[in-house]
C-alpha positions in Angstrom: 74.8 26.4 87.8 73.9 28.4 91.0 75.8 31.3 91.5 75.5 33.4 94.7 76.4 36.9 95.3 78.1 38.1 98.8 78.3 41.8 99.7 80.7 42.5 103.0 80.2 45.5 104.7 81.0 45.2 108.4 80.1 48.3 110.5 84.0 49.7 111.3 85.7 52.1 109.0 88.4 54.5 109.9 88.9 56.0 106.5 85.4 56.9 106.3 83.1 56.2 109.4 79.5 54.6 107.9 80.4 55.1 104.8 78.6 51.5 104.0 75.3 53.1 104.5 76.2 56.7 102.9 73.5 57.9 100.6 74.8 57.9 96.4 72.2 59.5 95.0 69.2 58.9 96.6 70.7 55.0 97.3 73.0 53.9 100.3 76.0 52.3 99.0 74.8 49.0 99.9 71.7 49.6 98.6 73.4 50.3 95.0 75.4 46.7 95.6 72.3 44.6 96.5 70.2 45.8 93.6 73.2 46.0 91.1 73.1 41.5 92.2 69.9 41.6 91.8 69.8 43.2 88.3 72.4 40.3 86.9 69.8 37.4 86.0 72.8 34.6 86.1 72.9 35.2 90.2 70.5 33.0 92.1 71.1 34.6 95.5 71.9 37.8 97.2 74.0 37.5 100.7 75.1 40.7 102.5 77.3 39.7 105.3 77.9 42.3 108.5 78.6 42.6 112.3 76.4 46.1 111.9 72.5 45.7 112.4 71.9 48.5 110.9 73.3 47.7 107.9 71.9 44.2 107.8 68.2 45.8 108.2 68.8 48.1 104.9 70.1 44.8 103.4 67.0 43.4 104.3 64.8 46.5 102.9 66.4 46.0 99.4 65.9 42.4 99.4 69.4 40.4 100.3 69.7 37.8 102.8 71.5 38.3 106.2 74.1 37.0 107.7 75.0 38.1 111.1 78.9 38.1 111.4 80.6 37.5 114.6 82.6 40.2 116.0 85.3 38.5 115.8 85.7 38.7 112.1 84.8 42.2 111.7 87.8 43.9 113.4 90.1 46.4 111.9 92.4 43.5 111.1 90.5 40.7 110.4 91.0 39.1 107.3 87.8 39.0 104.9 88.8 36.0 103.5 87.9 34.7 107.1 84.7 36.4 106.5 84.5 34.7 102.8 84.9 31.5 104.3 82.4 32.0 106.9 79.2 33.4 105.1 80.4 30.3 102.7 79.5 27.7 105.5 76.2 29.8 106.4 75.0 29.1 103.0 76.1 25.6 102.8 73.7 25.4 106.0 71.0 27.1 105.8 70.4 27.2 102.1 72.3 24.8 100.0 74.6 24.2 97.9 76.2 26.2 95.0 79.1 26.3 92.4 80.3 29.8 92.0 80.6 32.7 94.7 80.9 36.3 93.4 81.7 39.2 95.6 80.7 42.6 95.2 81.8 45.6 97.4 80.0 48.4 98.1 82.6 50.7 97.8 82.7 50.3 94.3 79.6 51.5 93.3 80.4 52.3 89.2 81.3 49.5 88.5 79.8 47.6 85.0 77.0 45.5 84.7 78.7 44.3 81.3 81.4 43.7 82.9 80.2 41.3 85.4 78.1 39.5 83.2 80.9 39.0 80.9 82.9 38.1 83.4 80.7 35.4 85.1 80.9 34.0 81.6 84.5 33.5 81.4 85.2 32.2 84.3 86.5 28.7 83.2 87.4 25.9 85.5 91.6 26.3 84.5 91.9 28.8 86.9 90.8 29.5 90.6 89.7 33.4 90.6 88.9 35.6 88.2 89.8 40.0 89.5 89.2 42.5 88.0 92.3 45.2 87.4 93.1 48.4 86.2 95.9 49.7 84.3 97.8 51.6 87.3 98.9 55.3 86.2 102.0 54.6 88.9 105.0 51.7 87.9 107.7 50.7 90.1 110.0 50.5 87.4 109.5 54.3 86.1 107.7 56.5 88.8 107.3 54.5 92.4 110.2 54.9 94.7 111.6 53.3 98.3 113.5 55.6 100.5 116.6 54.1 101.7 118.0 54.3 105.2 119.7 57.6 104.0 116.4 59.3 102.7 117.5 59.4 99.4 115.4 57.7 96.6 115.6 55.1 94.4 113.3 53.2 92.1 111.6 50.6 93.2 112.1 48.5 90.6 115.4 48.9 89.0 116.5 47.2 85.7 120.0 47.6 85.6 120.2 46.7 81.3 117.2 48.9 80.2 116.1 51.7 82.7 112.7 53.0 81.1 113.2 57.0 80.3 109.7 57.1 79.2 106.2 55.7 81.2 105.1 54.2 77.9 108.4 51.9 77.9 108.1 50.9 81.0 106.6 47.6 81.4 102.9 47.3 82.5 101.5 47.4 85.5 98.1 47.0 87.0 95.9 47.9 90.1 93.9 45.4 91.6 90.6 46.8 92.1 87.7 45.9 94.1 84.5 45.9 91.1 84.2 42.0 91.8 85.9 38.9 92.7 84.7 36.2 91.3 86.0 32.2 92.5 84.2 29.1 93.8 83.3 28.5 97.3 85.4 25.3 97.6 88.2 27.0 96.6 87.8 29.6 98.9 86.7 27.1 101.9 90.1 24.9 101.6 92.6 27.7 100.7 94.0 31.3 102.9 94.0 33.5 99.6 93.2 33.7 96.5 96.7 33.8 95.8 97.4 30.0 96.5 96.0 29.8 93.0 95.7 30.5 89.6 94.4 34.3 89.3 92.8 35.4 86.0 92.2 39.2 85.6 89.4 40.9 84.0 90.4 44.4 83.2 88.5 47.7 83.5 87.7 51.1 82.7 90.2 53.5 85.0 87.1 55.7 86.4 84.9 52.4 87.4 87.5 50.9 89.3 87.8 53.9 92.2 87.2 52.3 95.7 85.9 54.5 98.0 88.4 54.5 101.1 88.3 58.5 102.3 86.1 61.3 101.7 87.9 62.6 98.6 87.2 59.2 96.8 83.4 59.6 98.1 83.5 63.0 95.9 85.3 61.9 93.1 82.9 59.1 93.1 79.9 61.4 93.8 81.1 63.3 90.2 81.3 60.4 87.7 78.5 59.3 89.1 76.0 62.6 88.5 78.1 62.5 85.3 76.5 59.2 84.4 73.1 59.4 86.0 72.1 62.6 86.5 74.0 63.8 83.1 72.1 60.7 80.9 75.5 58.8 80.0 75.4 55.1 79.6 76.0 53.7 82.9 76.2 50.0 81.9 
C-alpha cells in the first residue's frame, strides 16, 4: 500500500511571521518535518505543499517534492482542506496513484516517531481519519466559561443533575492536536472535512502535542526540545 506524506506550510503567518522556516536546533522547522517522513520506512513519498518559494527550495534541499500552491489557497482564511484536496489532484497527476495520505505539520516538531508508525498501523478501513489528541488540562463542564450579555460567568457546559466540584469528576475532554492526520485521499477529494466522517483518535503525550502558534510556544518548544536532544532523552 503506498502511503504519501504532505507537509503544508504556506508563506503567511500572523502569529509568528516565517516561523515555517525558523531554525530548531540547527534544523528549520520544515526541515525537522521532511526528514521526520522520511525516517518512517512505511511512507513512499514526501510532498511539501506552499505558495512561499523559499520554503519550497529548503523543501527541495532536504529531499521532498514540490508543489507550488496557488495564491488563492494560501490566504489567511483559506481552508487547508482546500489545500489537501489540491496537492491530492497534483499527485494523482503527476505521480500516481496511492491509498493513504498522512499529513504532518511543521509546527509540531516533537512529535513521536512511535507514534506515527503505530498509528499508520491502525488505521483500519471502519473509519475515515485517524487524529491524534491530547487530554486538554481545560473542561467546559468544570473550568471553561462563556460570558453572558451581562459580563457575568457561567460554565460552559452546565449539567444541571451532577455539577463536577472536582476536575477529576468532570468528564473528559480532549485537545485536538496537530502531530498528524492521517485519512485516505478519496476521502479527502469527495468530502469538505474530516468531520463528514467517522474520526478515530490516537492519543498523545501532553508536551508532544504543543503547536507552535506565537513566540511563547516557539520557546516552550525550544526547551523540551534541548531537553530531549541536547540533554540525551529518548526522543522517539
Amino acid at each position: 500500500m503506498t502511503i504519501n506524506a504532505f507537509i503544508f506550510a504556506r508563506g503567511g503567518s500572523k502569529g509568528l511571521p516565517g516561523k515555517n522556516l525558523f531554525k530548531l536546533g540547527n534544523l528549520s522547522l520544515i526541515g525537522h518535518s521532511v526528514n521526520f517522513a522520511k525516517s518512517i520506512g512505511s511512507i513512499s513519498n514526501v510532498f511539501v505543499s506552499s505558495d512561499s518559494d523559499k520554503i519550497l527550495l529548503e523543501a527541495q534541499n532536504h529531499g521532498a517534492v514540490c508543489i507550488k500552491r496557488p495564491k488563492e489557497l494560501a490566504e489567511d482564511h483559506s481552508p487547508e482542506w482546500l489545500a489537501w484536496k489540491h496537492s491530492i489532484s497534483w499527485v494523482y497527476e503527476n505521480v500516481g496513484d496511492f491509498k493513504q495520505f498522512i499529513s504532518l505539520p511543521t509546527t509540531c516538531p516533537l512529535r513521536s516517531k512511535i507514534d506515527v508508525i503505530n498509528a499508520l498501523k491502525s488505521f483500519k478501513s471502519n473509519f475515515d481519519t485517524m487524529i491524534s489528541v491530547t487530554e486538554s488540562t481545560t473542561n467546559p463542564w468544570f473550568n471553561m466559561v462563556n460570558v453572558d450579555k451581562n459580563g457575568f460567568i457561567t460554565l460552559a457546559n452546565i449539567d444541571k443533575k451532577n455539577k463536577p466540584v472536582r476536575r477529576q469528576d468532570a468528564p473528559k475532554c480532549y485537545d485536538l492536536c496537530a502531530n498528524f492526520y492521517i485519512t485516505t485521499p478519496n476521502f479527502v477529494l469527495n468530502n469538505n472535512s474530516f468531520w463528514d466522517g467517522k474520526v478515530k483518535p490516537f492519543f498523545v503525550e501532553k508536551f508532544r502535542s504543543i503547536d507552535i502558534d506565537d513566540k511563547y510556544d516557539f520557546e516552550l518548544i525550544e526547551f523540551f526540545y534541548n531537553k530531549l536532544i541536547l540533554g540525551g532523552e529518548n526522543n522517539e
